[in-house]
Structures are given as structure tokens and as C-alpha cells.
C-alpha positions as CSV (number, residue, x, y, z in Angstrom):
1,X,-27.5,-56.0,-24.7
2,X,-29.6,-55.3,-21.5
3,X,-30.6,-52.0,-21.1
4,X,-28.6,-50.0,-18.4
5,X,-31.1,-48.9,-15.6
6,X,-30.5,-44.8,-15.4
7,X,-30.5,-43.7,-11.6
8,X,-32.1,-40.4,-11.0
9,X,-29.4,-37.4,-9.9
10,X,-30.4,-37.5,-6.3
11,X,-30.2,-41.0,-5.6
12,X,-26.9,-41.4,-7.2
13,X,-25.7,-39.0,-4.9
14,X,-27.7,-40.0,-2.1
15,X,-24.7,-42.0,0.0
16,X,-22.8,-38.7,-0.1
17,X,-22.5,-36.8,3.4
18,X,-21.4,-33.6,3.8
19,X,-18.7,-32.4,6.6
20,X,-20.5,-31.3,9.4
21,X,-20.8,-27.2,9.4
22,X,-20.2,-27.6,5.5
23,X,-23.5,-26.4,4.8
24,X,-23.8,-23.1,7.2
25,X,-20.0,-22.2,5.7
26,X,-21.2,-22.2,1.9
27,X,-24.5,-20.7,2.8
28,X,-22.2,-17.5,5.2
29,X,-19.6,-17.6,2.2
30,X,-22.9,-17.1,-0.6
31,X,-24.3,-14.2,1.7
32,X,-21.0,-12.5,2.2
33,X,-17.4,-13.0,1.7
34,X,-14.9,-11.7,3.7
35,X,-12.0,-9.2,3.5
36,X,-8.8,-8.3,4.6
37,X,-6.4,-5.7,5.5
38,X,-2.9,-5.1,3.9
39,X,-0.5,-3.0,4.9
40,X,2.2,-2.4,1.6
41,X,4.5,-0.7,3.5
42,X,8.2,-2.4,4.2
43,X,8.8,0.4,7.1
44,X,8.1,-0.1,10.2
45,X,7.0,4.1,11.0
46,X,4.8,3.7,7.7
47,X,2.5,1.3,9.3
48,X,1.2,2.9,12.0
49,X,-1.5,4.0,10.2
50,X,-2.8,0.7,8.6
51,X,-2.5,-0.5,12.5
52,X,-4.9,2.0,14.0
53,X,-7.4,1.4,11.4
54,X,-7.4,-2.5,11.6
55,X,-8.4,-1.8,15.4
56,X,-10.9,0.5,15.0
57,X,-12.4,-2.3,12.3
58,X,-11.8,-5.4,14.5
59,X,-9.7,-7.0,12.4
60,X,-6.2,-8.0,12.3
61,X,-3.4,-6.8,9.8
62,X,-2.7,-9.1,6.8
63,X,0.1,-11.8,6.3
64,X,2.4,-10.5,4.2
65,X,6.3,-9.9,3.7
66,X,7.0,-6.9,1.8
67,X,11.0,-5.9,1.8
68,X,13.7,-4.9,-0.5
69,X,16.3,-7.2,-2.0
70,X,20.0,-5.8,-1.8
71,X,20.0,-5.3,-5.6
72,X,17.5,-2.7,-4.4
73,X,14.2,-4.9,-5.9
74,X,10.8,-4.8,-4.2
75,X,9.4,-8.5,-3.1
76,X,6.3,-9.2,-1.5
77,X,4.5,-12.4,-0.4
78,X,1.2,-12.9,0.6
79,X,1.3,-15.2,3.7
80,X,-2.7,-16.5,3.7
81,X,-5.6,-17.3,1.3
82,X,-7.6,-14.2,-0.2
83,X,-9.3,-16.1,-2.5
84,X,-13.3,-14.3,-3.5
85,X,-12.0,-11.7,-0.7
86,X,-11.9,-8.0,-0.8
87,X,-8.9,-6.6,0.3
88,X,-7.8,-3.4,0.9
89,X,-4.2,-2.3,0.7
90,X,-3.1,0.4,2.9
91,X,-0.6,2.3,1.8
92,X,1.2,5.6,3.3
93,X,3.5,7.4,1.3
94,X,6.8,8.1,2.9
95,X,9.9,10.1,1.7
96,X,11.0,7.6,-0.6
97,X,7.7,7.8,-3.0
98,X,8.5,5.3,-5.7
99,X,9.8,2.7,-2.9
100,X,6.3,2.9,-2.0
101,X,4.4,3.0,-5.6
102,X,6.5,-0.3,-6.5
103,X,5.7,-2.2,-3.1
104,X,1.8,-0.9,-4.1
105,X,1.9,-2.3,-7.3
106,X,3.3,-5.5,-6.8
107,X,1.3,-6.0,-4.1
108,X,-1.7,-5.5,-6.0
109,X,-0.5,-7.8,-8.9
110,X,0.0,-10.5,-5.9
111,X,-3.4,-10.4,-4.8
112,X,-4.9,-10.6,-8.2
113,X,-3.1,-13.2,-9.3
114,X,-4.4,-14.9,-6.2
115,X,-7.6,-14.7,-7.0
116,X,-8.9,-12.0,-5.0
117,X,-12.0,-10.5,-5.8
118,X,-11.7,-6.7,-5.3
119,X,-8.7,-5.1,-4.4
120,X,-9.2,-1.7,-3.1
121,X,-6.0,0.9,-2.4
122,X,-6.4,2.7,0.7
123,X,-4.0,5.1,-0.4
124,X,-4.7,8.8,1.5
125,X,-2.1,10.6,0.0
126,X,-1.6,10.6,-3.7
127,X,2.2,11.0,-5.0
128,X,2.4,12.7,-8.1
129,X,-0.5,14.8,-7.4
130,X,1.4,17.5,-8.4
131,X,2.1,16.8,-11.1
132,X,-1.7,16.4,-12.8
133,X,-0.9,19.4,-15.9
134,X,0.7,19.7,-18.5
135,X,4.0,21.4,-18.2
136,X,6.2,22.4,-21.1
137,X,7.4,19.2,-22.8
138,X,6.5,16.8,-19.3
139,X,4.1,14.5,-19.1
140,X,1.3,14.4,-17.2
141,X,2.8,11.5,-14.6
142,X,-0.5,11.2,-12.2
143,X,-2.5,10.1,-15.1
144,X,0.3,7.5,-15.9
145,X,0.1,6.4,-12.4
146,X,-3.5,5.5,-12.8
147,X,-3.0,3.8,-15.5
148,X,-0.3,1.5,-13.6
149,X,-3.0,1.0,-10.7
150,X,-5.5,-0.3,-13.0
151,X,-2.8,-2.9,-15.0
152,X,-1.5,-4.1,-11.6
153,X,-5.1,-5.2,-10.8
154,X,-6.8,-2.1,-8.6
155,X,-10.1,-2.3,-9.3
156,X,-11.8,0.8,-6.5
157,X,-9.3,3.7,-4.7
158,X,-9.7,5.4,-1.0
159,X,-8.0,8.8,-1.0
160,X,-8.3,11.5,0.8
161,X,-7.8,15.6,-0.4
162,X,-6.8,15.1,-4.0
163,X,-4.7,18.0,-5.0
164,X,-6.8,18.5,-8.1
165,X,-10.1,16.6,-8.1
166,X,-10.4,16.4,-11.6
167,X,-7.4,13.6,-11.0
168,X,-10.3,11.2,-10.4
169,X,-11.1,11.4,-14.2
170,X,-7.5,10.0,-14.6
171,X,-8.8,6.5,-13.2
172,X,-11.0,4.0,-15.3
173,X,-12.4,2.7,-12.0
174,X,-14.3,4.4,-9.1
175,X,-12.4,6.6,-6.7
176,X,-13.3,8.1,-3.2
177,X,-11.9,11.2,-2.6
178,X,-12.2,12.0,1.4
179,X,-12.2,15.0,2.8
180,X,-10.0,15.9,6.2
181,X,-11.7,19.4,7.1
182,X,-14.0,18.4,9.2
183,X,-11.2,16.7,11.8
184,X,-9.2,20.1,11.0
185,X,-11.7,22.2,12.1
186,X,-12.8,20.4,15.1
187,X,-8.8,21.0,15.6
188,X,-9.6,24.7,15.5
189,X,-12.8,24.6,17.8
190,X,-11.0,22.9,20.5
191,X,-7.4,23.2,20.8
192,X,-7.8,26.9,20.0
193,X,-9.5,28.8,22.8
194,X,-9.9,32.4,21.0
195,X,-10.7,30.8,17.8
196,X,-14.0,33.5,17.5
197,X,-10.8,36.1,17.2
198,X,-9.7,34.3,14.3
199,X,-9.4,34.6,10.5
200,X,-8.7,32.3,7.5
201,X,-6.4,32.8,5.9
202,X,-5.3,31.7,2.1
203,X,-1.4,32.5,1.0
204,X,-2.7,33.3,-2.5
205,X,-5.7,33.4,-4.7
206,X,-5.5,29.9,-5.9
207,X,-6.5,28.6,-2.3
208,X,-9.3,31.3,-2.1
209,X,-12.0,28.7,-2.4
210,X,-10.9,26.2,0.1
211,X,-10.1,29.0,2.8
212,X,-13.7,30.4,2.1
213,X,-15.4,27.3,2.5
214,X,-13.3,27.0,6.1
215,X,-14.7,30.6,7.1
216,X,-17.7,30.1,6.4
217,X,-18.2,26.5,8.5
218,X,-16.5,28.9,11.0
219,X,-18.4,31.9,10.8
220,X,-14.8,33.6,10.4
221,X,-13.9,36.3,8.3
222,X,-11.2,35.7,5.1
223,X,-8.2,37.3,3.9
224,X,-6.3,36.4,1.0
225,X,-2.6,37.3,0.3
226,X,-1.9,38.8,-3.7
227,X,1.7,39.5,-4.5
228,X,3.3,35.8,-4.8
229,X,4.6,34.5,-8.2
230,X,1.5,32.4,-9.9
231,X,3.9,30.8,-12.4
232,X,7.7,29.7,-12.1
233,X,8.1,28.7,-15.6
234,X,11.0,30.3,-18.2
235,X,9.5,30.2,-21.3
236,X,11.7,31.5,-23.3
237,X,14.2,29.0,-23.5
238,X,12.1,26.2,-24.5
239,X,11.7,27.3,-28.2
240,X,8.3,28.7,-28.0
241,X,9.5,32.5,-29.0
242,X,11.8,31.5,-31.5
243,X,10.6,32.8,-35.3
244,X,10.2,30.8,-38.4
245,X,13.2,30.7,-40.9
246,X,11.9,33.1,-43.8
247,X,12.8,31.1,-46.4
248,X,10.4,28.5,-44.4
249,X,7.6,30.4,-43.2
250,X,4.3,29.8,-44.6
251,X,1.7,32.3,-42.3
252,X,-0.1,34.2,-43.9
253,X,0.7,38.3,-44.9
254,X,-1.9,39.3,-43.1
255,X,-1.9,37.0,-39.9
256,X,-0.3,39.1,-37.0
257,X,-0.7,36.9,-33.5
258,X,-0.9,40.1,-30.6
259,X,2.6,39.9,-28.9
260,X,2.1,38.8,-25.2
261,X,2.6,41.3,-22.0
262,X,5.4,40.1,-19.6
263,X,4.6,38.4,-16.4
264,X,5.5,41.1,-13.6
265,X,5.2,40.0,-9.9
266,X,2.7,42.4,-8.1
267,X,3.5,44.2,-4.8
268,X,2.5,41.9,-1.7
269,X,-1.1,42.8,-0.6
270,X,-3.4,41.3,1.9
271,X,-6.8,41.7,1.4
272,X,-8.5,41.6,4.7
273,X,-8.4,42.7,8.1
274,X,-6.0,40.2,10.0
275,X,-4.6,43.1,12.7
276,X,-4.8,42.0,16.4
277,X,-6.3,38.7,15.7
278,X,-5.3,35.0,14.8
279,X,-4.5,34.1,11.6
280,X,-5.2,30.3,10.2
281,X,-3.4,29.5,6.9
282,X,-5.2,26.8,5.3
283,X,-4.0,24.4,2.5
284,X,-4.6,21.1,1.2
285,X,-0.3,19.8,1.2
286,X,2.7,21.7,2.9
287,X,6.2,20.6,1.7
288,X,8.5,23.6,0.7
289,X,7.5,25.6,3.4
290,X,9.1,28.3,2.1
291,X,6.1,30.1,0.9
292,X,4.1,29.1,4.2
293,X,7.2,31.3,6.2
294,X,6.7,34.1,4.0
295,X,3.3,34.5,4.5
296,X,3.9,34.4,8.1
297,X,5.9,36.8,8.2
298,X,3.8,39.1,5.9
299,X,0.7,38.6,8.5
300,X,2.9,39.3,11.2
301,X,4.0,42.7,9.4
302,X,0.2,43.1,9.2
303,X,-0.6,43.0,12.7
304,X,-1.4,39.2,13.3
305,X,-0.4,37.6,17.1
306,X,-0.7,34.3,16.3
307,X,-0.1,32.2,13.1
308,X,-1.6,28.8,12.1
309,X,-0.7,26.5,9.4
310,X,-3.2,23.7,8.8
311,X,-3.0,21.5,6.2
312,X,-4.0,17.7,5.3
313,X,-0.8,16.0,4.0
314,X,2.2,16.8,5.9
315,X,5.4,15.8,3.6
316,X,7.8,18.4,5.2
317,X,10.2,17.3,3.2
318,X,14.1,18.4,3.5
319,X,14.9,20.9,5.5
320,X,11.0,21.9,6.3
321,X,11.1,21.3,9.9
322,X,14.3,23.8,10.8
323,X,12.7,26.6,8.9
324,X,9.6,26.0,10.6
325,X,11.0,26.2,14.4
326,X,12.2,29.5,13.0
327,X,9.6,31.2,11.4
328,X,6.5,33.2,12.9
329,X,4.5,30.3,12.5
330,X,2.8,29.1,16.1
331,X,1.8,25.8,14.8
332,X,1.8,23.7,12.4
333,X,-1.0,21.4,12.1
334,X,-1.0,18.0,9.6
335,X,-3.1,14.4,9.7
336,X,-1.5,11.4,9.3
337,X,-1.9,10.5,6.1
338,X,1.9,11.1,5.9
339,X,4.1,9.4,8.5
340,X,6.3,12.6,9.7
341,X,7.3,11.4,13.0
342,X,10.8,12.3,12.8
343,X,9.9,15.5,11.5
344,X,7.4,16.2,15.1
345,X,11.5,15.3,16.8
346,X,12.9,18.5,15.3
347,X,10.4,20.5,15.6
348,X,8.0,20.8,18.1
349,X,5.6,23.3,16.5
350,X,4.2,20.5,14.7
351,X,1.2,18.6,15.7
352,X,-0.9,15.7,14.1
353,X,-4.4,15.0,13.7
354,X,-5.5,11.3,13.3
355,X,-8.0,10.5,10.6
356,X,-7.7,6.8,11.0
357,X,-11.9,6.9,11.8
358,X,-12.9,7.9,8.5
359,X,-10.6,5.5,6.3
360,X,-11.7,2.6,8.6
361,X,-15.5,3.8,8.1
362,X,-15.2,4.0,4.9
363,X,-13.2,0.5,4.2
364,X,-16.7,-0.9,6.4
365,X,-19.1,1.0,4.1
366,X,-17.9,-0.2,0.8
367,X,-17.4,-4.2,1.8
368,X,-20.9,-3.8,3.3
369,X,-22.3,-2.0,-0.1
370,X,-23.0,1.1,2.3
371,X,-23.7,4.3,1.1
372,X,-20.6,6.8,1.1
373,X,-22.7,9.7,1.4
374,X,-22.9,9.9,5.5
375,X,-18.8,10.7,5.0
376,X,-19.9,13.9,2.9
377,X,-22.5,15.5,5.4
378,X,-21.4,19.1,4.9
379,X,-18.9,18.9,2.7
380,X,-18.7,21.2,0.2
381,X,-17.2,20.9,-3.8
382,X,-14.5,23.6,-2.4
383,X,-13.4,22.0,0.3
């Protein structure tokens, strides 16, 4: 048989032309792929804020269709191509919380399963924050949320003002935890004229640290208010107290555990000076505002003219806004990480800060492999 004559590579392939503006579209692809913007939300009112950050970015808001079937199921359908993309989901959290963790979730499974190449939740206020210890016989939900995040196909999270920032240990993936105070106290330099007269406040030891770290940008003096319950919970009803059958017990003779003193809810004290000046209440969430009244009122008792509330998420949930229009409290200020626009309707007192500027700086700085650092210039660990 005659031998076959073997072609090199190239000149097999030498007929073939590519497309004109082939080339320069692999070679921009290779150097950097793009991204896109989602917005997970099915309401209207919880999109606003995934709108003002795809303007400050340039970009337009995603295709998608996320809405809720009348048996009450969450579907959602990406609309374009995200394949080698990194997209970012945006997602607010609105009254109805686990509405909004399923449309996250499934969202997030979409876009994996379309091949996209980092998906990145944009997600400034956490639900289930709260609920980050262990409680009796509960569950530490916040870690099992994480968990979900990672299985649905999150793979980096944006968040901003953790309520415990050891809930980033919860995630097996990295996690940005933002910080609003420097928008709240650029709040308090300029839409406060007498802020010099001023002090910061903390409703009880707990929030000592954060309120310190706000005087101290400031140069305001702190007061703290001692007297609140610390701790809600009944133990003695859960089985903790109850003793060993005899005929059961195996402790030893000698082992006597020292019987623990009751709980007993101090007097109310301020420590700190707040008579004849302004008093600024700061805290990282305000929902129950019932213990945000009652410290009003207590600095009022004590002299205060003027009350402040500032805080970062705003859920002001049930009946939040009605207590607030009657209370002591001037103002109430809250970002919007938290869509509360119907709450601003009933009550007037409250105002909103928008901290769209750092979640779009941010989203820029990670797709660009930017360092994060620049968002942390003064920001302390107690902030």
C-alpha cells in the first residue's frame, strides 16, 4: 500500500478563516470576562436598591423573571447567557424573609447550573443574624443558612454590619462584611448642626463598644444605659433544674455543684452626663423598637433635648413606625439595606441614608481583583 503523505498541523488548517473580530473577542474574553448584575427580588419596592447600584456601575440590571406561582412556589429564569461570567445577585431582605432566602437560592442554583463562573450574593442585610447562638434546645439557624448558600452554588458574599462578626466563620467561602458608620456619621456632621453638643449614646452595655468607637471618630463624649434585662430566657421549665431520680443517680457523695444566684434586673442607671445636650443612640439593627422608646424616654428623664436613633438595618417591623411617631425619639435614622418605604409613610421621623456607593465599589473591586482594603480606611474591629 502507498504510504499516506502526513500534512503538518498548520497547513491542514491553513484554508480555515476566522470571522472577522473573532480574534480581538477571544483575546478581550482571555484578558477578562465579564459580569452581571441580578436583582432576586420578585417586588417591585425591593429593587430599588439593585437599580441605584447598576447606575453608579454603568451597567444594566440582569434578565431575569423571578415570581411566585399560586401554589405559593418560587420560579426564576434567567433571560441571557452568563456563561464564564461573574455575577452578582443583589438581594434585599423584605418583610417576608424566607420569600426572599428561596428566590436567593434558586437563583443562585440557576446561574450555576448555567455555567457561570463566580456567583457572588450582594446580600447587605443578613436574616437570621439573630439567631447566630445557641439557645436552649434551637438551633443555630445562621450557620444552616450558610450552609444552604454554599450548596445552592455561592461561591463569595457582600454584606454589610453583620450582627455578630464571628457569623463569617459560619461560611466555607470568603465573606465581606461592610461597614455603614462612616455614611452614618457624615449623617451626624451634616444634617445635625449642634452635633459638638452631642453624646453617644449605647442603650445597654452590650453596644458599649460600637457607641465608643462612634465617640471617638466624633470626639463626643459616651454614656451607657445599665438597668435593662440582658437575658429573656425561663430556664426553669426546660428541664435543666430538675434532680436525678435517686434510685438513678450516679454523682458522686462528695460532688456538690454551687447552686446558682437568681438573675435580678438592676435599677435603670445612665452612666454619663447626657443633661442639656443631644443624645445619639447608636446600634447596628432596630426592629422591636420597644427598647429604643424606653431609652428615650430614660434620657429624656435625664435631661436630654434631643434624641437620635441611628442604626444600619432598618426592619421596623409591625407596629414599629406608630410607637415611633410617639415616643421622644426626634429621628430615626436607617440605610437602605432594608426597603422601609412604607414605613417613612407612617412615620415621618424616619429618614434613610443610601449606601448604594460602597456595594457598587465594592462589586467593581472584587471583578477587577482590587484590593478591599480602601473600603476599611478607619474602620475599626468595634465598629
Amino acid at each position: 500500500m502507498p504510504r499516506k503523505l502526513l500534512l503538518p498541523y498548520k497547513s491542514v488548517f491553513s484554508h480555515f478563516q476566522a470571522p472577522r473580530g473573532l480574534h480581538d473577542s477571544l483575546a478581550m474574553n482571555a484578558a477578562r470576562s465579564g459580569y452581571r448584575v441580578f436583582s432576586a427580588n420578585s417586588t417591585a419596592a425591593s429593587t430599588e436598591l439593585a437599580k441605584k447600584i447598576t447606575e453608579r456601575l454603568g451597567a444594566e440590571l440582569g434578565k431575569s423573571v423571578v415570581y411566585q406561582e399560586t401554589n405559593g412556589e418560587t420560579r426564576v429564569e434567567i433571560k441571557e447567557s452568563v456563561r464564564g461570567q461573574d455575577i452578582f445577585i443583589i438581594q434585599t431582605i423584605p418583610r417576608d424573609v424566607n420569600t426572599a432566602v428561596m428566590e436567593l437560592l434558586i437563583m443562585a442554583y440557576a446561574l450555576k447550573t448555567s455555567c457561570a463562573r463566580n456567583i457572588i450574593g450582594v446580600i447587605p442585610y443578613f436574616p437570621y443574624s439573630k439567631q447566630s447562638k445557641m439557645r436552649k434546645r434551637g438551633s443555630i439557624v445562621c450557620k444552616l443558612l450558610a450552609s444552604m448558600l454554599a450548596k445552592a452554588g455561592l461561591t463569595h458574599i457582600i454584606t454589610m454590619d453583620l450582627h455578630q462578626k464571628e457569623i463569617q466563620g459560619f461560611f466555607s467561602f470568603p465573606v465581606d462584611n461592610l461597614r455603614a458608620s462612616p455614611f452614618l456619621l457624615q449623617y451626624i456632621q451634616e444634617e445635625i448642626p449642634d452635633y459638638r453638643n452631642a453624646v453617644i449614646v449605647a442603650k445597654s452595655p452590650g453596644a458599649a463598644k460600637r457607641a465608643q468607637s462612634y465617640a471617638e471618630r466624633l470626639r463626643l463624649g459616651l454614656a451607657v444605659i445599665h438597668g435593662e434585662a440582658q437575658c429573656t430566657e425561663q430556664d426553669m421549665d426546660d428541664g435543666r433544674h430538675s434532680p436525678p431520680m435517686l434510685k438513678n443517680a450516679t454523682v458522686h457523695p462528695g460532688l456538690e455543684l454551687p447552686l446558682m444566684m437568681a438573675k435580678e434586673k438592676p435599677p435603670i442607671t445612665v452612666v454619663g452626663d447626657v443633661g442639656g445636650r443631644i443624645a445619639i443612640i447608636v446600634d447596628d439593627i432596630i426592629d422591636d423598637v420597644e427598647s429604643f422608646v424606653a431609652a428615650a424616654e430614660i434620657l429624656k428623664e435625664r435631661g436630654a433635648y434631643k434624641i437620635f436613633v441611628m442604626a444600619t438595618h432598618g426592619l421596623l417591623s409591625a407596629d414599629a413606625p406608630r410607637l415611633i411617631e410617639e415616643s421622644s425619639i426626634d429621628e430615626v435614622v436607617v440605610t437602605n439595606t432594608v426597603p422601609h418605604e412604607v414605613q417613612k409613610l407612617q412615620c415621618p421621623k424616619i429618614k434613610t441614608v443610601d449606601i448604594s456607593l460602597i456595594l457598587s465599589e465594592a462589586i467593581r473591586r472584587i471583578h477587577n481583583g482590587e484590593s478591599m482594603a480602601y473600603l476599611f480606611r478607619n474602620i475599626t474591629v468595634d465598629d
